[in-house]
Backbone bond lengths (Angstrom), bond angles and torsions (degrees), N, CA, C in turn:
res aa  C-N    CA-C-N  psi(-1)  N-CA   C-N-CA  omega(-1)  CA-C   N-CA-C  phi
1 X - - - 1.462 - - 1.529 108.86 -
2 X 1.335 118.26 -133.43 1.246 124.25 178.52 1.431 129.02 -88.36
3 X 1.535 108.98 106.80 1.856 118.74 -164.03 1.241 106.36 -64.25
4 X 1.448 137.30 -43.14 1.130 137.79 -170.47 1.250 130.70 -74.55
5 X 1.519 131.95 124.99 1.414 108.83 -167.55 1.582 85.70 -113.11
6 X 1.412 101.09 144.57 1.438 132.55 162.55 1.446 115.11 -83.86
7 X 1.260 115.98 154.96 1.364 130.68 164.49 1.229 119.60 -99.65
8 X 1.321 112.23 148.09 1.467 123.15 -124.58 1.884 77.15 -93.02
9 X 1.360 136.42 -29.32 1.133 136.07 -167.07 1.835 114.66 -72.29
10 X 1.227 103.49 -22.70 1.576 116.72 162.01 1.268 120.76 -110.32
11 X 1.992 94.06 134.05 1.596 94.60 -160.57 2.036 86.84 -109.41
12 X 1.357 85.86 159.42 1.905 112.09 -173.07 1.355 103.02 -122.40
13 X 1.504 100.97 132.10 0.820 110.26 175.33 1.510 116.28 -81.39
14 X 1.482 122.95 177.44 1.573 108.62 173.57 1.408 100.14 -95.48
15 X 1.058 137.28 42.91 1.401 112.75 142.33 2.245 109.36 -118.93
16 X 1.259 90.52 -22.97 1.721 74.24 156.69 1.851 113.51 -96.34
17 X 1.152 123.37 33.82 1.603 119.51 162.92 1.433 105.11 -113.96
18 X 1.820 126.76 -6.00 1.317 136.80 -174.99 1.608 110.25 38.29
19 X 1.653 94.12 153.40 1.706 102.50 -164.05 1.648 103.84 -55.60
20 X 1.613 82.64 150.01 1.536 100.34 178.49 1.311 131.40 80.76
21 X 1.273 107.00 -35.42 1.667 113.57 168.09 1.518 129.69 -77.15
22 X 1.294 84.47 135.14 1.738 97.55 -167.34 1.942 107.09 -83.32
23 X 1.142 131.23 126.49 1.166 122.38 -166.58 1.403 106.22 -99.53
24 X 2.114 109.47 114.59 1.426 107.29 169.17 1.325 145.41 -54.76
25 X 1.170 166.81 90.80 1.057 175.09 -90.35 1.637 106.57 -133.55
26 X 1.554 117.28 122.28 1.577 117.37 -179.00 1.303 108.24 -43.28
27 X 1.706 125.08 -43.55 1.620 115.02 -171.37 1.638 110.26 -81.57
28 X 1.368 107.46 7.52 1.869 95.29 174.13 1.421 102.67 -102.12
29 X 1.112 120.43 116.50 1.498 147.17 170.41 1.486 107.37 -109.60
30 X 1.560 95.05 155.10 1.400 116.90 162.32 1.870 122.85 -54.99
31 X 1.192 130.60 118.81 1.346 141.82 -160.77 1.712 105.02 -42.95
32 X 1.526 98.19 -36.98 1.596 98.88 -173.09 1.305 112.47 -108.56
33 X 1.512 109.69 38.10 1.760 120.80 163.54 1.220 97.79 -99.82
34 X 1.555 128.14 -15.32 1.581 115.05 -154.72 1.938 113.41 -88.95
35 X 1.870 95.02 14.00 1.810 73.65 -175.82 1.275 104.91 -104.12
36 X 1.306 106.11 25.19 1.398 114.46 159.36 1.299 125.31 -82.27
37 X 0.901 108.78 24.82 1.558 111.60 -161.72 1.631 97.26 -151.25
38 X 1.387 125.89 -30.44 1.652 130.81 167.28 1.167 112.92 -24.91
39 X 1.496 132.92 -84.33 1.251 133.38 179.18 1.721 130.03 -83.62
40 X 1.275 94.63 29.61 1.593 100.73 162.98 1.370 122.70 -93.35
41 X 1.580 125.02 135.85 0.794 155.39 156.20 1.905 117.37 -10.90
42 X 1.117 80.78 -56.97 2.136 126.81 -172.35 1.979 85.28 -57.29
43 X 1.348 134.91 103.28 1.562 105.81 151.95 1.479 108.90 -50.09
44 X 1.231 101.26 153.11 1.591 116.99 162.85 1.377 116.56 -134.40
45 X 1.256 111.99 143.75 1.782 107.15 153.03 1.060 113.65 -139.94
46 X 1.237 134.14 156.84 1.618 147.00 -122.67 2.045 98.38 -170.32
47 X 1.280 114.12 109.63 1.383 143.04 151.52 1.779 101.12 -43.38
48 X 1.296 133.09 91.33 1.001 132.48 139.89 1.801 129.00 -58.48
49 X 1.683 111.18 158.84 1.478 114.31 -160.86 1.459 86.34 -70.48
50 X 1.259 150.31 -35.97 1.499 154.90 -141.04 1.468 102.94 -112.82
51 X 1.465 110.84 10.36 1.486 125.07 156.24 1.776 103.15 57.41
52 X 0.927 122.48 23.87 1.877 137.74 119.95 1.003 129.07 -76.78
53 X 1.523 115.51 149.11 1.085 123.75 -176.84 1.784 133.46 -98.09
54 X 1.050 110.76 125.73 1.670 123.19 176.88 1.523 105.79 -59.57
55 X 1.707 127.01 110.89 1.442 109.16 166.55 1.434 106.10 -133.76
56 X 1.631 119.45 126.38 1.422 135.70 -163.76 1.795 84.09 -73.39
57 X 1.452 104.63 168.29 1.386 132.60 -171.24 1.466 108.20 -53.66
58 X 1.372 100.11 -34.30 1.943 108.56 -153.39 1.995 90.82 -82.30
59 X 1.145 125.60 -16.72 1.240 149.56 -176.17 1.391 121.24 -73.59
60 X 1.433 83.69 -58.44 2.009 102.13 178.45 1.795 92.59 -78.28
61 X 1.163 123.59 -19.38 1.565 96.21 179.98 1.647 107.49 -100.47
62 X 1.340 117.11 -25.82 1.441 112.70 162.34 1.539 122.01 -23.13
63 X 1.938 92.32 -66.27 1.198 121.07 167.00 1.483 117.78 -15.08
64 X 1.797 88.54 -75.04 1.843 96.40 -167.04 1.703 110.42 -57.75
65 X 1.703 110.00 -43.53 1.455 119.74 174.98 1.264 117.55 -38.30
66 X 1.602 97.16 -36.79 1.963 93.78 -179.71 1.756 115.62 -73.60
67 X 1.512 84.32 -49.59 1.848 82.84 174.01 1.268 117.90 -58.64
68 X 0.960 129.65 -28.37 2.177 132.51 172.38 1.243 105.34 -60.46
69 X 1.613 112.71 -42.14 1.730 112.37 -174.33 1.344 106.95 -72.26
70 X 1.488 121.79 -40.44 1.419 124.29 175.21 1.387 132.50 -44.49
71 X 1.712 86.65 -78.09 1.826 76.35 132.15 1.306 166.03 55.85
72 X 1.487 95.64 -157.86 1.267 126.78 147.92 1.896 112.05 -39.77
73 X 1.004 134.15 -39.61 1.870 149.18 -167.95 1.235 107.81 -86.36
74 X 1.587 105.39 -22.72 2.068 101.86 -143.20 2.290 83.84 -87.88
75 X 1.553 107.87 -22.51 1.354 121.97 175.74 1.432 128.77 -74.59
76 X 1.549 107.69 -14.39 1.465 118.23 -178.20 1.707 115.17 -108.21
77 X 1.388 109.24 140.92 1.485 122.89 164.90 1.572 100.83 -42.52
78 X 1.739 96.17 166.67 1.679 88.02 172.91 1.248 91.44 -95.44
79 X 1.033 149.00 13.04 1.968 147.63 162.94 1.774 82.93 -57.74
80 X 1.599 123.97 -43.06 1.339 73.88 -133.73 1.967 86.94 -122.24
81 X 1.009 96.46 44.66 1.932 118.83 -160.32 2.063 91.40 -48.85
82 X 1.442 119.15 151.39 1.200 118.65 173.30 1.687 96.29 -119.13
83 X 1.855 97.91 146.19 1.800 90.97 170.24 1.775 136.20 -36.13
84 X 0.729 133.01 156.25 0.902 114.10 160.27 1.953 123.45 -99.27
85 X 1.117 132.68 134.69 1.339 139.09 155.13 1.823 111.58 9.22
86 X 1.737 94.34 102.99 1.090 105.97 163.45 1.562 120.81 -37.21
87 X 1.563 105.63 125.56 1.785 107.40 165.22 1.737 99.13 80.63
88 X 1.492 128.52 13.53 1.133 118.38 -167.35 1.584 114.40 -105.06
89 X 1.540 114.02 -1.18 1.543 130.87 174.35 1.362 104.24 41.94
90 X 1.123 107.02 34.48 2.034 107.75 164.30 1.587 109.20 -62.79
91 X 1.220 123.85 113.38 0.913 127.36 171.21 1.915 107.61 -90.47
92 X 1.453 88.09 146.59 1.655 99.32 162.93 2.075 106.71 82.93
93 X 0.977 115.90 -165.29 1.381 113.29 175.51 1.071 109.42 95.53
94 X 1.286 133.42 -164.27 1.742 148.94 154.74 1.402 91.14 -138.24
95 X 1.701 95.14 127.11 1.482 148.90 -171.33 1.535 111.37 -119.81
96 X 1.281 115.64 133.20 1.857 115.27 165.50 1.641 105.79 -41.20
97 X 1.055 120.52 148.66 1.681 117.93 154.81 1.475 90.06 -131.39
98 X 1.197 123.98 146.97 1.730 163.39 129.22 1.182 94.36 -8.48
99 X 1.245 124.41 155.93 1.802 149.13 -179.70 1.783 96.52 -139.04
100 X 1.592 88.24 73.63 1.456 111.46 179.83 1.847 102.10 -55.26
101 X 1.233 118.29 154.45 1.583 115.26 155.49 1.948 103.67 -68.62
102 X 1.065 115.76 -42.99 1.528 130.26 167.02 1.676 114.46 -28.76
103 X 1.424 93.58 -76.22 1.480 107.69 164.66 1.682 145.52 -61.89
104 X 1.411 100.20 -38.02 1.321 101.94 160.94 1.348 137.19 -28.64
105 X 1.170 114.15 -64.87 1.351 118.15 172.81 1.469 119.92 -39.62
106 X 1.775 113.71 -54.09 1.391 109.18 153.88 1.428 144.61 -50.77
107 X 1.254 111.85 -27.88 1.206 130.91 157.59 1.105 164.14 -54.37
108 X 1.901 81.78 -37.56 1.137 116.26 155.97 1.661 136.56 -80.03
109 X 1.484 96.23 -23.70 1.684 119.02 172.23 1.390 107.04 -74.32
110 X 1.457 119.75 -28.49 1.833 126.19 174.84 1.374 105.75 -54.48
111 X 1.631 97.55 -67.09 1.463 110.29 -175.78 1.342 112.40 -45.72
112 X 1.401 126.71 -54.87 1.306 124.00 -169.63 2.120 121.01 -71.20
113 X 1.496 91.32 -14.00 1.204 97.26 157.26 1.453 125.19 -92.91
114 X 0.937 118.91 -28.49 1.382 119.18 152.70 1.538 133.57 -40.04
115 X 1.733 82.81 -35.62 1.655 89.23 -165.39 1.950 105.09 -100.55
116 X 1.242 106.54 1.33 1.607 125.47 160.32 1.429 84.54 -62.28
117 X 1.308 116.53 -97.89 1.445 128.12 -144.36 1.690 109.19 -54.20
118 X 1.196 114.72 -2.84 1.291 127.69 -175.79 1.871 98.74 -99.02
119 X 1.064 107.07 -41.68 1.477 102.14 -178.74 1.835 108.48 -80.64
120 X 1.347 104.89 -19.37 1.527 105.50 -175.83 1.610 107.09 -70.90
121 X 1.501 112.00 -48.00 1.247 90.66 163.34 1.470 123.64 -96.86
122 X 1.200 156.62 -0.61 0.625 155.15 -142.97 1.885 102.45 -102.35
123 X 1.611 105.26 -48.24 1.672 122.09 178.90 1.432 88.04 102.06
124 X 0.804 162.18 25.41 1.313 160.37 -164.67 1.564 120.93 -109.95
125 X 1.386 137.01 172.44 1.552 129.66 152.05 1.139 116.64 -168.49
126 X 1.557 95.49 107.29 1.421 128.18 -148.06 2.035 93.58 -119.20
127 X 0.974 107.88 105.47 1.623 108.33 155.80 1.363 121.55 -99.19
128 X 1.357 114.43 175.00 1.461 125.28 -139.56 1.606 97.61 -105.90
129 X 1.135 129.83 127.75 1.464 135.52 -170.07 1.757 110.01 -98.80
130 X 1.360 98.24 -67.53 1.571 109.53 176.76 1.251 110.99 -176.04
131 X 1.377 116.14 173.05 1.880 124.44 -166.57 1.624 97.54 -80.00
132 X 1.192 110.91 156.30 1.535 128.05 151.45 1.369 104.46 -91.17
133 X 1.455 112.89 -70.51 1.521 119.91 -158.88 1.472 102.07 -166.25
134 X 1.744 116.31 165.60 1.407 119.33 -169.30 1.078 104.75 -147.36
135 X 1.628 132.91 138.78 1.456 126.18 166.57 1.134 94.09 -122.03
136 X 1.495 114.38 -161.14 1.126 124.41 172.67 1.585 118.71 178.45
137 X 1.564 134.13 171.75 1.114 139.82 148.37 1.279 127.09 -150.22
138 X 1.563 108.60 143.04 1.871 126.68 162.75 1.525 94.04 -24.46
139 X 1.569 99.89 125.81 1.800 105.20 146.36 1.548 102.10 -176.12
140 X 1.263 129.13 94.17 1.119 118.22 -151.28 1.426 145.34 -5.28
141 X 1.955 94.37 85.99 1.320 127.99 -164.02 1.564 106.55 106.94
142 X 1.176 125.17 -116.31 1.459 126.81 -160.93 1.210 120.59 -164.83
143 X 1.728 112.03 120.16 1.600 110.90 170.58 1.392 107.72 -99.48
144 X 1.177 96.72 129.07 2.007 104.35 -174.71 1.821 84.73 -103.00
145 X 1.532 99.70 134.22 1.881 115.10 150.99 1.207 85.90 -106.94
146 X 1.381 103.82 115.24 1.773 111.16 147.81 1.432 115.97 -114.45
147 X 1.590 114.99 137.45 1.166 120.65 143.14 1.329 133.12 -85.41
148 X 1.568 122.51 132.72 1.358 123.64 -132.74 1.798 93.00 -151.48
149 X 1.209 109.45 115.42 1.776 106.16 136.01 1.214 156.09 -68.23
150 X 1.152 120.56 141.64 1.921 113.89 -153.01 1.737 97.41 -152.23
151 X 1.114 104.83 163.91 1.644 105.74 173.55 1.840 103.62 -160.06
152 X 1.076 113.39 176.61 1.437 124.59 -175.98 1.587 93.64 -81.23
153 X 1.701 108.06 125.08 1.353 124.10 155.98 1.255 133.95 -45.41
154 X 1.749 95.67 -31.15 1.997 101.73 -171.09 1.300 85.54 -125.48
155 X 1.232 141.33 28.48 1.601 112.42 150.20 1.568 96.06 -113.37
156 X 1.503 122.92 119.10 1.703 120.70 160.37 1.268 112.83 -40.84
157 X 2.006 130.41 -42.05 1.320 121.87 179.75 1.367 127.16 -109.14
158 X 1.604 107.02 30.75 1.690 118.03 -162.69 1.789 100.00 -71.55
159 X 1.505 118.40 112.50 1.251 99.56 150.37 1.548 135.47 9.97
160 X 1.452 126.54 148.59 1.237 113.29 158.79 1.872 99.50 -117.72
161 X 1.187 92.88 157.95 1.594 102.43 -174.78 1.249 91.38 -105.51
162 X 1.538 109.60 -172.14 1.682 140.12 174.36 1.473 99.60 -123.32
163 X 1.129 123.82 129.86 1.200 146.55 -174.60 1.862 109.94 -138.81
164 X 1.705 106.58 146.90 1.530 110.53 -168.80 1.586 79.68 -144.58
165 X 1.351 92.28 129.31 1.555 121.95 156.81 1.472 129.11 -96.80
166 X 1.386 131.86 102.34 1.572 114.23 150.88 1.527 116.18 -80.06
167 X 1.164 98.00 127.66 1.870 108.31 -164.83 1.594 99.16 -126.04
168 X 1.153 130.01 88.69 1.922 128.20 160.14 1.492 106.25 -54.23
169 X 1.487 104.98 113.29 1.424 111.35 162.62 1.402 111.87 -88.23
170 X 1.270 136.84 98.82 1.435 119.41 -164.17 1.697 109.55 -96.56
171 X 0.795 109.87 167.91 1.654 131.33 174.07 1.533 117.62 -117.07
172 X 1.346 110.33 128.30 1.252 141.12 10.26 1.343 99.75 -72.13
173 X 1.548 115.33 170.29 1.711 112.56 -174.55 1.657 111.75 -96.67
174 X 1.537 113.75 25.40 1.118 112.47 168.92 1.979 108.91 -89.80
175 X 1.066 99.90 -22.10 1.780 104.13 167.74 1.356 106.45 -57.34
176 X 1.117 126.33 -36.46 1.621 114.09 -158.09 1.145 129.57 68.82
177 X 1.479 125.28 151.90 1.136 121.74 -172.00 1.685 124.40 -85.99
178 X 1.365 125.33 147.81 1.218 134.53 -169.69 1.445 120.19 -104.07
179 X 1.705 115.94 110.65 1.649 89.63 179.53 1.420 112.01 -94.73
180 X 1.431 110.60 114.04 1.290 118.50 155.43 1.847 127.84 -19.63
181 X 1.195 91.94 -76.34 1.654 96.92 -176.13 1.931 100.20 -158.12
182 X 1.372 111.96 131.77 1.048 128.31 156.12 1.536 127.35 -97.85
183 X 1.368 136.05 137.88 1.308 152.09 164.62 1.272 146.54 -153.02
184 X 0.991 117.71 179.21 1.400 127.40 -176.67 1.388 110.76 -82.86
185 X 1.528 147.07 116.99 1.721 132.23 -175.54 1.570 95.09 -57.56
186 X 1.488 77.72 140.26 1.425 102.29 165.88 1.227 124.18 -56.98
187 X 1.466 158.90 -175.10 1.045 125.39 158.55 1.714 108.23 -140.09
């Protein structure tokens, strides 16, 4: 059939693969090239001739890592989202983010708008103490869940509460940001 193997990153049309020929693909190898690939580190998966797939060890445990995160994630708020699995290119979701020194400042302006619209209805006046924790996700620009500390403005010894923000950072940043929903943590 067809001697030449192509790479899988350039696509052919059928009239340069000519009738009848099936076009090889760089990841379809011979069955007994693949134990080269067994004890690597690297997941791999590999296009077998019987159109199954070859997956080295580091692969099959990726695998299981993803299903634990699934999971384990499919049970949690996005307040309270866990990483997902090194090397696992999950795209999309809500993920922890860091309480950068960088970021803060932004973060901190969310929260405190949050915590406006929280006092508007609420009757309340509650300022912003410091972060607990932050997740977030892609959606044109960024939804931050933060958990956030706050306390009463006019009492010197008022408790501080726990407070969670959904805050839309939208893009472009001439929209401004949107607070979703402000509250009190659940408990």
């Amino acid at each position: 059939m067809l001697t030449d193997t192509i790479s899988i990153s350039r696509l052919v049309t059928p009239s340069e693969l000519g009738e009848g020929k099936r076009q090889k693909l760089d990841h379809e190898e011979n069955e007994e090239d693949f134990s080269m690939y067994e004890n690597s580190s690297k997941p791999c998966i590999r296009l077998k001739k019987d159109g199954t797939f070859y997956k080295n060890k580091a692969r099959l445990l990726l695998e299981d890592q993803i299903a634990e995160y699934s999971e384990r994630s499919d049970k949690l708020s996005a307040f309270d989202a866990i990483p997902p699995p090194p090397n696992s290119d999950l795209l999309g979701g809500v993920a922890p983010h860091p309480i950068t020194d960088a970021l803060r400042p932004h973060l901190k302006y969310l929260c405190e708008l949050a915590l406006e619209h929280f006092n508007n209805d609420k009757g309340t006046n509650l300022v912003f103490v410091d972060f607990v924790k932050s997740t977030r996700r892609v959606a044109a620009g960024y939804v931050y869940y933060t958990t956030f500390q706050a306390r009463d403005a006019t009492e010197s010894d008022s408790a501080i509460q726990t407070l969670q923000a959904e805050v839309w950072d939208r893009r472009p940043k001439a929209l401004g940001p949107v607070v979703e929903m402000c509250r009190i943590k659940l408990t």
